[in-house]
mmJSON file of the N, C-alpha and C atoms, coordinates in Angstrom:
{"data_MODEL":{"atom_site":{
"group_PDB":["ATOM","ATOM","ATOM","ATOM","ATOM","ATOM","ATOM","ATOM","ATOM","ATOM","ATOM","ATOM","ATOM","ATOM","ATOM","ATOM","ATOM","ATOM","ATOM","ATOM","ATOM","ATOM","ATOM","ATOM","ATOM","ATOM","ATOM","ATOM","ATOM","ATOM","ATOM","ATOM","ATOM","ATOM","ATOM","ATOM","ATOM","ATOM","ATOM","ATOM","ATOM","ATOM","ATOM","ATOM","ATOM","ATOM","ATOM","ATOM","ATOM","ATOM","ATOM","ATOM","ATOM","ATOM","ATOM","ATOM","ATOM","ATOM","ATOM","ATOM","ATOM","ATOM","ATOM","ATOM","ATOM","ATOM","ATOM","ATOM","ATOM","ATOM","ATOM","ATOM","ATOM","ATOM","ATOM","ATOM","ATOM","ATOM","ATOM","ATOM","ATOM","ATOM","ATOM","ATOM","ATOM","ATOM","ATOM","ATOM","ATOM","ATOM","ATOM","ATOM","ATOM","ATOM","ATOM","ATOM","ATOM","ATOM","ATOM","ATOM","ATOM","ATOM","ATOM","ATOM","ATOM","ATOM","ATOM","ATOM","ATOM","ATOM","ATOM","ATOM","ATOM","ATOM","ATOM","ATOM","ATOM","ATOM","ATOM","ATOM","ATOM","ATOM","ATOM","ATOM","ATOM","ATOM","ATOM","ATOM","ATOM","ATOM","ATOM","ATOM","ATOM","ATOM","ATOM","ATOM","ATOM","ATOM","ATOM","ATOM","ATOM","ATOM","ATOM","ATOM","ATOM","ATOM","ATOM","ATOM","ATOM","ATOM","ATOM","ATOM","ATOM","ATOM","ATOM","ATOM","ATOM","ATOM","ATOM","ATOM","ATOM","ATOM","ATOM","ATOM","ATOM","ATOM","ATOM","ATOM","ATOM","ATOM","ATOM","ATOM","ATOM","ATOM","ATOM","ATOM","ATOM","ATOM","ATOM","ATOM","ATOM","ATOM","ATOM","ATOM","ATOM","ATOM","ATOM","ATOM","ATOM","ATOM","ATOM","ATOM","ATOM","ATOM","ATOM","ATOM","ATOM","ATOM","ATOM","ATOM","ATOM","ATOM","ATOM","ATOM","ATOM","ATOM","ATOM","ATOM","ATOM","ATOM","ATOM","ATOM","ATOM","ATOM","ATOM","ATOM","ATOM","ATOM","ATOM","ATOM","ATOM","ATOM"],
"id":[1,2,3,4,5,6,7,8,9,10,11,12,13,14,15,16,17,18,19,20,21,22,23,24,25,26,27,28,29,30,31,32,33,34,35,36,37,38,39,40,41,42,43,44,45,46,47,48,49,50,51,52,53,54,55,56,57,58,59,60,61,62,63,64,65,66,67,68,69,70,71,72,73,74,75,76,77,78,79,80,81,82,83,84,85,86,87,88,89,90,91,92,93,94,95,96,97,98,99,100,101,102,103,104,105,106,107,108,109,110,111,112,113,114,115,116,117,118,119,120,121,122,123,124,125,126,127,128,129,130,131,132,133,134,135,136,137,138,139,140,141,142,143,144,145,146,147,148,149,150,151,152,153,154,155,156,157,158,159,160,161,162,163,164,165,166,167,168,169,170,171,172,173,174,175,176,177,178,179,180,181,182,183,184,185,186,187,188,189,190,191,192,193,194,195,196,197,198,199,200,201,202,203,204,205,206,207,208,209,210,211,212,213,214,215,216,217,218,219,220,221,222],
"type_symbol":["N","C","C","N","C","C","N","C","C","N","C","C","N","C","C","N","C","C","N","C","C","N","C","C","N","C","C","N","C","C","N","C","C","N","C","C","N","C","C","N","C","C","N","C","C","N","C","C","N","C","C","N","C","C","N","C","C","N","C","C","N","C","C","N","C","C","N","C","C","N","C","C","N","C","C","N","C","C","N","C","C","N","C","C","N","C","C","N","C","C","N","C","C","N","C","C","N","C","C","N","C","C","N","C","C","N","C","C","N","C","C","N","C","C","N","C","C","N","C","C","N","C","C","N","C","C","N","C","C","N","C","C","N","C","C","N","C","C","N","C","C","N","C","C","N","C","C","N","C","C","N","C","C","N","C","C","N","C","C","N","C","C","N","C","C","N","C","C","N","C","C","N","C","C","N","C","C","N","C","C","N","C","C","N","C","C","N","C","C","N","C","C","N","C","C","N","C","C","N","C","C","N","C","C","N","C","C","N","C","C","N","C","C","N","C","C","N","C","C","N","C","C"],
"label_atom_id":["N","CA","C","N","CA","C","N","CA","C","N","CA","C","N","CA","C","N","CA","C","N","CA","C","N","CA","C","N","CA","C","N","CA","C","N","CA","C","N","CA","C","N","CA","C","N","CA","C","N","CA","C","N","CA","C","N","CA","C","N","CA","C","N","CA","C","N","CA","C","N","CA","C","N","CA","C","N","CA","C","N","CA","C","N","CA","C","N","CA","C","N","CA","C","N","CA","C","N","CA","C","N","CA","C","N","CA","C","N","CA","C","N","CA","C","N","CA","C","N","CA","C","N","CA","C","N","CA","C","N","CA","C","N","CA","C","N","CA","C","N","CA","C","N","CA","C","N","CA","C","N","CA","C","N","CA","C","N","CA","C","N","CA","C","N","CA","C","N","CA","C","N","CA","C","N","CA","C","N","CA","C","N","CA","C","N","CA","C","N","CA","C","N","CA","C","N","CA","C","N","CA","C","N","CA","C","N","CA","C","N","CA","C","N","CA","C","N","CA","C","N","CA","C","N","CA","C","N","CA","C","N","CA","C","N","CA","C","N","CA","C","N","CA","C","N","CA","C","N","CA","C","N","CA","C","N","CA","C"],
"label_alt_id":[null,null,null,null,null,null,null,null,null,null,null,null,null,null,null,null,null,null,null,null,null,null,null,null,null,null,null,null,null,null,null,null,null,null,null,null,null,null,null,null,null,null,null,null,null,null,null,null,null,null,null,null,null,null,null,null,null,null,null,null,null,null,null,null,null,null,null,null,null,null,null,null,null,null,null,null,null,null,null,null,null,null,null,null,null,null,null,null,null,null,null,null,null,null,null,null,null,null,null,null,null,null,null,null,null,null,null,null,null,null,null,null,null,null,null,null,null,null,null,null,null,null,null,null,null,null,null,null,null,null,null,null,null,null,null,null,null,null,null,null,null,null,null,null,null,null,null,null,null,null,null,null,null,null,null,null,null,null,null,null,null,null,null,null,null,null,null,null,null,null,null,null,null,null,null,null,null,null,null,null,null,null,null,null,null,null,null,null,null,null,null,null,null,null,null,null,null,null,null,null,null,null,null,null,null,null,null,null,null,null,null,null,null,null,null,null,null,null,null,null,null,null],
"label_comp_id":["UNK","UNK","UNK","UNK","UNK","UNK","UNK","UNK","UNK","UNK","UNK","UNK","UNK","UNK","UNK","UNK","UNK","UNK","UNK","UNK","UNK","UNK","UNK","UNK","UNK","UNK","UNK","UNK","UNK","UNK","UNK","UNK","UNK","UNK","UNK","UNK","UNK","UNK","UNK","UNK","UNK","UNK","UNK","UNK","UNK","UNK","UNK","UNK","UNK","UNK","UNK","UNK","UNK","UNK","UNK","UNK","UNK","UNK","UNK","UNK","UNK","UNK","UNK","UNK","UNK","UNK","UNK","UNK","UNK","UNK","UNK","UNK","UNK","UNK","UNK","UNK","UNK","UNK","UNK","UNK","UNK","UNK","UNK","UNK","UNK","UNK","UNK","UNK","UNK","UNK","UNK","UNK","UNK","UNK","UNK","UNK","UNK","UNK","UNK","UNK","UNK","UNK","UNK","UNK","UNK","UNK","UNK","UNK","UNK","UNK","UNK","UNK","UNK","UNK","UNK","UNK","UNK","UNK","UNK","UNK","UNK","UNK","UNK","UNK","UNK","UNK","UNK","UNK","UNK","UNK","UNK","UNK","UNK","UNK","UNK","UNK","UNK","UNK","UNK","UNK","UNK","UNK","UNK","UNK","UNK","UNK","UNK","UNK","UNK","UNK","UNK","UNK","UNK","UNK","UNK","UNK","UNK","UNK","UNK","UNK","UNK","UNK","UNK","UNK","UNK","UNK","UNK","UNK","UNK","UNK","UNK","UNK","UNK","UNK","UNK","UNK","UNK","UNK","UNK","UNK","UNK","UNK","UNK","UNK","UNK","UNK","UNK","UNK","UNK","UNK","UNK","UNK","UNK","UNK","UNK","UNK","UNK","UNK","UNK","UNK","UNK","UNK","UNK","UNK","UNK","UNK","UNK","UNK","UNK","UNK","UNK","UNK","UNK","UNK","UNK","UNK","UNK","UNK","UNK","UNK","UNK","UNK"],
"label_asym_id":["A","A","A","A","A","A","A","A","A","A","A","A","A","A","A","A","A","A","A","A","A","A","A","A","A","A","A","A","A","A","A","A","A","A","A","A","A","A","A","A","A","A","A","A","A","A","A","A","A","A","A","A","A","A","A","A","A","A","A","A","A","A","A","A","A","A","A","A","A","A","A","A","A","A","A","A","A","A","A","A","A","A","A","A","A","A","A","A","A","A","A","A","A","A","A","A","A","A","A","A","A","A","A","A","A","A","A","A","A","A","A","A","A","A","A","A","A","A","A","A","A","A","A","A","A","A","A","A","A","A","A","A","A","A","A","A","A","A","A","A","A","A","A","A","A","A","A","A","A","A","A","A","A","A","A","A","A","A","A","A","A","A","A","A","A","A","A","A","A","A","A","A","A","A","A","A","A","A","A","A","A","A","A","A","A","A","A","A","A","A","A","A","A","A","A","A","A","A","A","A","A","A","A","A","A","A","A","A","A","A","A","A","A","A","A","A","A","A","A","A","A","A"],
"label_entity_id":["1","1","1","1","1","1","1","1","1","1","1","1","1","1","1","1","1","1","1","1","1","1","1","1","1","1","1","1","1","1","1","1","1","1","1","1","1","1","1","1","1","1","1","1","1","1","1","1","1","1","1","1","1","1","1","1","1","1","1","1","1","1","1","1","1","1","1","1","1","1","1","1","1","1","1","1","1","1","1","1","1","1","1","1","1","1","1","1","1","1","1","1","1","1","1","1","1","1","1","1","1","1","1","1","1","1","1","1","1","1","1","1","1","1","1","1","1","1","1","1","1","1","1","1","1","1","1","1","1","1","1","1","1","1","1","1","1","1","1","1","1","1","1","1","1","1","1","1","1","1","1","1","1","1","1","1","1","1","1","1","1","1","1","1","1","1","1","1","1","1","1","1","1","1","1","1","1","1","1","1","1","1","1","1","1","1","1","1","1","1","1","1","1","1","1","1","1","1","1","1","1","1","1","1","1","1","1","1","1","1","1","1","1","1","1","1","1","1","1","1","1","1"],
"label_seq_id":[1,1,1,2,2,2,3,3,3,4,4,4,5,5,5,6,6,6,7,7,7,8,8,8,9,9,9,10,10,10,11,11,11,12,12,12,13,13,13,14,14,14,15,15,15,16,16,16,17,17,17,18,18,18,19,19,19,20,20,20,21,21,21,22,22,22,23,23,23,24,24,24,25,25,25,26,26,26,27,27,27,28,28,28,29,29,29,30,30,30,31,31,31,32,32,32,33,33,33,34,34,34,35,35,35,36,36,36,37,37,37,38,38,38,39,39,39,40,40,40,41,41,41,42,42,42,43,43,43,44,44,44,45,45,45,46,46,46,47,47,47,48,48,48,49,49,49,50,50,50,51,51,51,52,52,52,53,53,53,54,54,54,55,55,55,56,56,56,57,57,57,58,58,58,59,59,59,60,60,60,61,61,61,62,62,62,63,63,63,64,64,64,65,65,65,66,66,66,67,67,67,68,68,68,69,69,69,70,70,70,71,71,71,72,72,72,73,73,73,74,74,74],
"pdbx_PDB_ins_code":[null,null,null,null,null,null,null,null,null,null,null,null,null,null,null,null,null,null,null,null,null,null,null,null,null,null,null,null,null,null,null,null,null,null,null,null,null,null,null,null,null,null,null,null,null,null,null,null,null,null,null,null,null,null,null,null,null,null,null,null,null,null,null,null,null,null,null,null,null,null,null,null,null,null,null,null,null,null,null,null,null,null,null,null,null,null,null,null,null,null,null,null,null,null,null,null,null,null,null,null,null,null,null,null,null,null,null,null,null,null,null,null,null,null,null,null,null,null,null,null,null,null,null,null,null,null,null,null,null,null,null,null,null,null,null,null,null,null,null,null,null,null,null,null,null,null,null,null,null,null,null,null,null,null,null,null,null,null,null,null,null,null,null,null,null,null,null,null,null,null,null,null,null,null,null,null,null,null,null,null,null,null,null,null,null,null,null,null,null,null,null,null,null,null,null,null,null,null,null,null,null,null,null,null,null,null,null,null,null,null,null,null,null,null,null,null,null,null,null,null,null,null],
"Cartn_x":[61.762,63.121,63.607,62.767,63.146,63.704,62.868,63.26,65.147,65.32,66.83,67.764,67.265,68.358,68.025,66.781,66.753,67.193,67.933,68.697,69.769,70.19,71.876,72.976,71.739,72.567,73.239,72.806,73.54,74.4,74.749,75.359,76.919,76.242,77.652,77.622,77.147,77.675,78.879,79.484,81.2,82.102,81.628,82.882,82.552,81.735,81.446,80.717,81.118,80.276,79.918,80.805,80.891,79.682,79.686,78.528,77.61,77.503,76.193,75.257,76.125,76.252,75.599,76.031,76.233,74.368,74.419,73.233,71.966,72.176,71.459,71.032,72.223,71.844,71.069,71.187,70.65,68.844,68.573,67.516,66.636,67.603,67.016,66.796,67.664,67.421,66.152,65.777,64.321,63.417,63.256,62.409,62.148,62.702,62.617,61.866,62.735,62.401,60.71,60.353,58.988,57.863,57.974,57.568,57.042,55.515,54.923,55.38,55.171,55.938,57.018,58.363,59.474,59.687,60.102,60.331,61.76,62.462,64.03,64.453,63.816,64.317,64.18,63.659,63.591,64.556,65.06,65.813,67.37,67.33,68.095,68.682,67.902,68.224,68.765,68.241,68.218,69.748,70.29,72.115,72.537,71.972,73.087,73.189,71.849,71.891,72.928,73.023,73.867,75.478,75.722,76.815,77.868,76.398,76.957,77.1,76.564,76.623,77.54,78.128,79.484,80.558,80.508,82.005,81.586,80.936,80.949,81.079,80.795,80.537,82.055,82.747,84.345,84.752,83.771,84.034,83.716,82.968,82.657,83.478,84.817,85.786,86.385,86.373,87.406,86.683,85.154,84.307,84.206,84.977,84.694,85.026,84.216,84.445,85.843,86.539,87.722,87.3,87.893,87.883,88.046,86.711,86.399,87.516,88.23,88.911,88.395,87.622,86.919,85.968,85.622,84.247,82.722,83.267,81.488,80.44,79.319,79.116,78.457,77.988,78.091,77.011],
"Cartn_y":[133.638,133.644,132.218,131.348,129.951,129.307,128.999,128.985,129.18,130.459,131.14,129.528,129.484,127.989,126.846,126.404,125.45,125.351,126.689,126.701,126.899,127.837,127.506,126.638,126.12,124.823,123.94,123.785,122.526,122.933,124.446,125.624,126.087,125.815,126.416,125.388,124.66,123.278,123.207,122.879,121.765,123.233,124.19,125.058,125.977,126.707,127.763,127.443,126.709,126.642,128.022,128.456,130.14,130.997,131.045,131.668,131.254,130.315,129.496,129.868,129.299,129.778,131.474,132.85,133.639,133.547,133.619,133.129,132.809,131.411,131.446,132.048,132.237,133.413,134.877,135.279,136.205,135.819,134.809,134.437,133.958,133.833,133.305,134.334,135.706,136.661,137.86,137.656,138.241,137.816,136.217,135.709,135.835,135.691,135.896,137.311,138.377,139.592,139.788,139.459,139.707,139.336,138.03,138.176,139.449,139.191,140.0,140.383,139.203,139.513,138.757,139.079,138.402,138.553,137.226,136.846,136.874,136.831,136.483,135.336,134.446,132.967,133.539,134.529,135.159,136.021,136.71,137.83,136.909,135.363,135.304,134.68,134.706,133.953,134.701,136.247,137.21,137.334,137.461,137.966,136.684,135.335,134.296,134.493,135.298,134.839,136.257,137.672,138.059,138.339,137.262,136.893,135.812,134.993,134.779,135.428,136.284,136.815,137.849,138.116,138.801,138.208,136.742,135.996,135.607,135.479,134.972,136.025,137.534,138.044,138.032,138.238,138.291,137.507,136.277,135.668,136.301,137.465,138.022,139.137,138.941,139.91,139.517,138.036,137.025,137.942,137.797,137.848,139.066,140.234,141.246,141.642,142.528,142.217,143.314,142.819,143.926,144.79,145.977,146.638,145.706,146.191,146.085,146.829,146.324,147.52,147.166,146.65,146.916,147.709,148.002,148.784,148.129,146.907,145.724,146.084,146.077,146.159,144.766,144.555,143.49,142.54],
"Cartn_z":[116.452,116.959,117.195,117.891,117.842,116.803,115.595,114.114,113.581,114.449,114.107,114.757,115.586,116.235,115.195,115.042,114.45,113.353,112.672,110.869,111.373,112.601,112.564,112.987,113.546,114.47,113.872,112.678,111.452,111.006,110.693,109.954,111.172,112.551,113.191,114.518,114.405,115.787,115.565,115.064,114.259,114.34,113.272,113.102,113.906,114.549,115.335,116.655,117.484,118.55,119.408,119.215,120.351,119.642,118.278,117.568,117.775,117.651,118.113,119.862,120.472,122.113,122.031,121.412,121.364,120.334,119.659,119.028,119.927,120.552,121.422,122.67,123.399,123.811,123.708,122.39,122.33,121.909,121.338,121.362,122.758,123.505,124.823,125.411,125.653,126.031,125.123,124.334,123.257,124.153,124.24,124.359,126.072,126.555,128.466,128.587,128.214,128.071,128.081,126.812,126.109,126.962,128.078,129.325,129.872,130.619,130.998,132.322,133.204,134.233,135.007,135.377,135.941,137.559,137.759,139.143,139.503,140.334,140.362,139.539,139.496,138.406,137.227,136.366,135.028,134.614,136.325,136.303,136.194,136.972,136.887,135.55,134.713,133.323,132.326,132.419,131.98,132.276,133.441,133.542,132.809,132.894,132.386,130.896,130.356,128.462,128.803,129.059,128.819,129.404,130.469,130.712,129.583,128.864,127.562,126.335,126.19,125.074,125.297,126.616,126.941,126.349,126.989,126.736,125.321,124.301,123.274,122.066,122.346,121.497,120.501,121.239,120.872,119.61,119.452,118.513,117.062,116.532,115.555,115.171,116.126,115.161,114.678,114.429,113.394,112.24,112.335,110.873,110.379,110.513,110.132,108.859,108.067,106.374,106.359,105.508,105.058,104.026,103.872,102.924,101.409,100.701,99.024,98.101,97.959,97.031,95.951,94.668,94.05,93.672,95.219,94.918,94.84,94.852,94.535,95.619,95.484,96.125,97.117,98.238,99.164,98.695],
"occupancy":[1.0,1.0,1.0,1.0,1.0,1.0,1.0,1.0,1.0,1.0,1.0,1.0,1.0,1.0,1.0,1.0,1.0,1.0,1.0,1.0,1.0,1.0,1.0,1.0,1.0,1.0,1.0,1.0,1.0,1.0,1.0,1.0,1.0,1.0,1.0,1.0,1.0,1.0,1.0,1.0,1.0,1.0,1.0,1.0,1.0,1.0,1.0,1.0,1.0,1.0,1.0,1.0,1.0,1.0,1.0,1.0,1.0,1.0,1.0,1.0,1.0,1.0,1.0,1.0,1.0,1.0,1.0,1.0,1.0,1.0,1.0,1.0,1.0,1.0,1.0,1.0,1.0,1.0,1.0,1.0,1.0,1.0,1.0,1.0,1.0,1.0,1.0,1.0,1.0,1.0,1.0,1.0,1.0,1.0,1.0,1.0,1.0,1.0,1.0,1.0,1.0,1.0,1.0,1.0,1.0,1.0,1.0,1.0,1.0,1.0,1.0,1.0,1.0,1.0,1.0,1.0,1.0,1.0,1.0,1.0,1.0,1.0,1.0,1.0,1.0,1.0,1.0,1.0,1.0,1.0,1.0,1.0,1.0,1.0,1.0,1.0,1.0,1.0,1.0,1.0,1.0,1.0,1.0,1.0,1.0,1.0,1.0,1.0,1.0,1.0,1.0,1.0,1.0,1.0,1.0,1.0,1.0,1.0,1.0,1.0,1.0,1.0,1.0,1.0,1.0,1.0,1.0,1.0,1.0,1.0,1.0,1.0,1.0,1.0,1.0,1.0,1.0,1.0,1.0,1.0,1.0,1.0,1.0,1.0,1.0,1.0,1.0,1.0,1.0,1.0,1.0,1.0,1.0,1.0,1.0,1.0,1.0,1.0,1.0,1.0,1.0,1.0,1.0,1.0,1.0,1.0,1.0,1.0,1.0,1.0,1.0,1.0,1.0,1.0,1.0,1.0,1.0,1.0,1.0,1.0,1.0,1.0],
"B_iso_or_equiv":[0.0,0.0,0.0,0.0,0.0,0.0,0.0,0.0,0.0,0.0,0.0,0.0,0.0,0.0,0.0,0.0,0.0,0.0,0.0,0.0,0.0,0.0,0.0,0.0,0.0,0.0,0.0,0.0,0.0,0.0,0.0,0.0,0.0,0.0,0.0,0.0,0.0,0.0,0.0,0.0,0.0,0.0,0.0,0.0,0.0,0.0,0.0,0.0,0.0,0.0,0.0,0.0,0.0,0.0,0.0,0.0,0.0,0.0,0.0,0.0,0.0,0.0,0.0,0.0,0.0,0.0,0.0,0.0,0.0,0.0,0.0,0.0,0.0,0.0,0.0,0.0,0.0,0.0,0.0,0.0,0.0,0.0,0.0,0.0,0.0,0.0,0.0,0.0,0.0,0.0,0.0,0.0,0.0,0.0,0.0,0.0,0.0,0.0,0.0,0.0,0.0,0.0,0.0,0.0,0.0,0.0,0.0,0.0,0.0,0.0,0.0,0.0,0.0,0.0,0.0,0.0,0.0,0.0,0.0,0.0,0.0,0.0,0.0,0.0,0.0,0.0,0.0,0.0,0.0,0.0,0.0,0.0,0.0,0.0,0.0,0.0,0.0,0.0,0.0,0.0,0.0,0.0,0.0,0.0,0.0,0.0,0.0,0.0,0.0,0.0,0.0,0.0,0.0,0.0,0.0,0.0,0.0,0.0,0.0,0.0,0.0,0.0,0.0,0.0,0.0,0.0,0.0,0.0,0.0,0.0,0.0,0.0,0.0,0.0,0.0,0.0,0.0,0.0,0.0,0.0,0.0,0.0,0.0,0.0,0.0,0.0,0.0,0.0,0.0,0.0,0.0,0.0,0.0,0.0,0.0,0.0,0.0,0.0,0.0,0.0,0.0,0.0,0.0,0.0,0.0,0.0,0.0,0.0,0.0,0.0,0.0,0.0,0.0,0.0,0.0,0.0,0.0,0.0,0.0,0.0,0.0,0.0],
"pdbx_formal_charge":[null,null,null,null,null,null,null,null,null,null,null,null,null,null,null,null,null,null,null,null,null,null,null,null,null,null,null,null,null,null,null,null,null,null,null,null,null,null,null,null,null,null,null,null,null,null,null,null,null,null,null,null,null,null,null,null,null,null,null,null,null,null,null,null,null,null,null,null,null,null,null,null,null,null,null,null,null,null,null,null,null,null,null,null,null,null,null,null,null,null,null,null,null,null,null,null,null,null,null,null,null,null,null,null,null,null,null,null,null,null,null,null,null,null,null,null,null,null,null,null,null,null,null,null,null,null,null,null,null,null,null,null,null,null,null,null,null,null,null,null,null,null,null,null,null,null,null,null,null,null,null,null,null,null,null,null,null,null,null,null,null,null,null,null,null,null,null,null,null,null,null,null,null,null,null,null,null,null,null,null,null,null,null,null,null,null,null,null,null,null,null,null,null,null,null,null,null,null,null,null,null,null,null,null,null,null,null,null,null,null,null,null,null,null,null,null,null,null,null,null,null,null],
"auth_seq_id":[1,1,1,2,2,2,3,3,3,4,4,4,5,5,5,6,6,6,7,7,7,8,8,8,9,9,9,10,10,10,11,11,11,12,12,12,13,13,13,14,14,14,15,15,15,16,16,16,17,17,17,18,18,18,19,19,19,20,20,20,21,21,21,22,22,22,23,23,23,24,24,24,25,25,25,26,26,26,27,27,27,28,28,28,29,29,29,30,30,30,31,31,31,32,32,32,33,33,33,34,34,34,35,35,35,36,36,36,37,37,37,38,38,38,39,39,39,40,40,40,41,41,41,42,42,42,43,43,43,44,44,44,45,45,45,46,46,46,47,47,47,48,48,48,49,49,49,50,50,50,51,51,51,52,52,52,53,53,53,54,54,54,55,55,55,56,56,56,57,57,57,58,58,58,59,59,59,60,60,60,61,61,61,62,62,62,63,63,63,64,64,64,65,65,65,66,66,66,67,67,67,68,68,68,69,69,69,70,70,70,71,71,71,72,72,72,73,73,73,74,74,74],
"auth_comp_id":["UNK","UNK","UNK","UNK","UNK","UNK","UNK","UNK","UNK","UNK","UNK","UNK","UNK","UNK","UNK","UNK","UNK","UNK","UNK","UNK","UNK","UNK","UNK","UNK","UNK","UNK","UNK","UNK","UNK","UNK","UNK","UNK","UNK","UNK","UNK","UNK","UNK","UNK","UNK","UNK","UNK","UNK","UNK","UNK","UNK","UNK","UNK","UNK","UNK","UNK","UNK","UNK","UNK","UNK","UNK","UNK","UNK","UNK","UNK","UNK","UNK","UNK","UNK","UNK","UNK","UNK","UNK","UNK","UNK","UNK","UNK","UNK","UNK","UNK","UNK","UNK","UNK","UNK","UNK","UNK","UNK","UNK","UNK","UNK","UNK","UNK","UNK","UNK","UNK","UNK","UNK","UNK","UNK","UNK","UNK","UNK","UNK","UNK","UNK","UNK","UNK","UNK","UNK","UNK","UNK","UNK","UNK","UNK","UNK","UNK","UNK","UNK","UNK","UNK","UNK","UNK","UNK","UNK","UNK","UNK","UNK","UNK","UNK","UNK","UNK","UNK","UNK","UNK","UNK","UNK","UNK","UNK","UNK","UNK","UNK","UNK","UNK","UNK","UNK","UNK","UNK","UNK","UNK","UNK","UNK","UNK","UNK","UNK","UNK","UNK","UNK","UNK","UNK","UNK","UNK","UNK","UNK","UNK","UNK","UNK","UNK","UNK","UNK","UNK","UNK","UNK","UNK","UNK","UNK","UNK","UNK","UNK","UNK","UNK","UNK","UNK","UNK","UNK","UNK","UNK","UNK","UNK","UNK","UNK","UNK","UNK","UNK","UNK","UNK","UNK","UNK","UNK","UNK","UNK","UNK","UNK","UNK","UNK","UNK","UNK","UNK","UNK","UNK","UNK","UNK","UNK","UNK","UNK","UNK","UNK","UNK","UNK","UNK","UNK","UNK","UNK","UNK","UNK","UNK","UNK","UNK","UNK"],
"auth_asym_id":["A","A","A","A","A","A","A","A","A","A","A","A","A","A","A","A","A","A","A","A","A","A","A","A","A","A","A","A","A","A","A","A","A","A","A","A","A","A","A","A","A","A","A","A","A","A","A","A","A","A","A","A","A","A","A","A","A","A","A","A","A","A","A","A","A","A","A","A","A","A","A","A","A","A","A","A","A","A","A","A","A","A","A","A","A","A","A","A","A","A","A","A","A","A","A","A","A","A","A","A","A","A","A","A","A","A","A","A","A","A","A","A","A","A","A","A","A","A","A","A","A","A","A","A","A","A","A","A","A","A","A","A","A","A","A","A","A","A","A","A","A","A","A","A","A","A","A","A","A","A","A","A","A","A","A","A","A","A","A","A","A","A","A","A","A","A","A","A","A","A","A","A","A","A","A","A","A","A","A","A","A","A","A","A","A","A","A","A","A","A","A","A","A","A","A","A","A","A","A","A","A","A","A","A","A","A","A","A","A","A","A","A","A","A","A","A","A","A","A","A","A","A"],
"auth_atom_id":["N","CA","C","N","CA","C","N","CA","C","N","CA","C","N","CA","C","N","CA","C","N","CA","C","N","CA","C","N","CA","C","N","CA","C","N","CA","C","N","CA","C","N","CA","C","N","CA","C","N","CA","C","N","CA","C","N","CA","C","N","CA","C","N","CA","C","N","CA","C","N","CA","C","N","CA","C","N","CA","C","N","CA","C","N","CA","C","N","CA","C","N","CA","C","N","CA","C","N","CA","C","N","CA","C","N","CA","C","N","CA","C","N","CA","C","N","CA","C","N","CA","C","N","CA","C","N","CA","C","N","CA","C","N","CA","C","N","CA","C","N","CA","C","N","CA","C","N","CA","C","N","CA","C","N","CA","C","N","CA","C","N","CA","C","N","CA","C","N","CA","C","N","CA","C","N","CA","C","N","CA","C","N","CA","C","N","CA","C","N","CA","C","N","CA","C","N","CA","C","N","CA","C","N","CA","C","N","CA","C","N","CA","C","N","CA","C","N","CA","C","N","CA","C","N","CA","C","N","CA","C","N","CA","C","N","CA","C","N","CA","C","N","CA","C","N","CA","C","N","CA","C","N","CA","C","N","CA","C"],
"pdbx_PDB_model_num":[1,1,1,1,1,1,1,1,1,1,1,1,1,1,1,1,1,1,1,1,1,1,1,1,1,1,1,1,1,1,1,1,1,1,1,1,1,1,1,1,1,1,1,1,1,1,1,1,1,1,1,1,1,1,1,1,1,1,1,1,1,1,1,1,1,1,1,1,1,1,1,1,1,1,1,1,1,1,1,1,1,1,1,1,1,1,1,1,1,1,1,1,1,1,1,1,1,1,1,1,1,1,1,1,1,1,1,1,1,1,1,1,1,1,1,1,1,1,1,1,1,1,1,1,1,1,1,1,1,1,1,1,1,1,1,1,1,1,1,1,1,1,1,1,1,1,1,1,1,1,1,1,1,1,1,1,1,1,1,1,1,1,1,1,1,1,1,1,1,1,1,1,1,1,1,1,1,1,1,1,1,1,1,1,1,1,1,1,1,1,1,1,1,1,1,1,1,1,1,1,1,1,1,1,1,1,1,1,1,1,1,1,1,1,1,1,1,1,1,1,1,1]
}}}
């Protein structure tokens, strides 16, 4: 999951920061999770990755694919 930041970061710093943010977040939140055991400082990391990935998600309805009228497929 780490890996995922280190390829998109070059890919969406400049034009997508919110994706990015949103991105990381969700990688930060995998990874906290998978933790065996959590304390309040884990718990509290846990609301911040998805307090971001609240305010950021919004940004992926710019990207939504439109209808193919061709028929191609994707």
């Amino acid at each position: 999951m780490r890996v995922l930041i280190l390829v998109v970061t070059p890919l969406l710093l400049k034009k997508a920061p919110d994706m990015l943010a949103y991105t990381r977040a969700i990688v930060d939140f995998v990874t906290i999770v998978q933790y065996r055991l959590h304390d309040k400082e884990t718990i509290r990391y846990l609301k911040h990755a998805i307090d971001i990935i609240n305010l950021t998600k919004g940004v992926f309805s710019k990207q939504q694919v439109t209808k193919n009228k061709k028929k191609e497929p994707h």
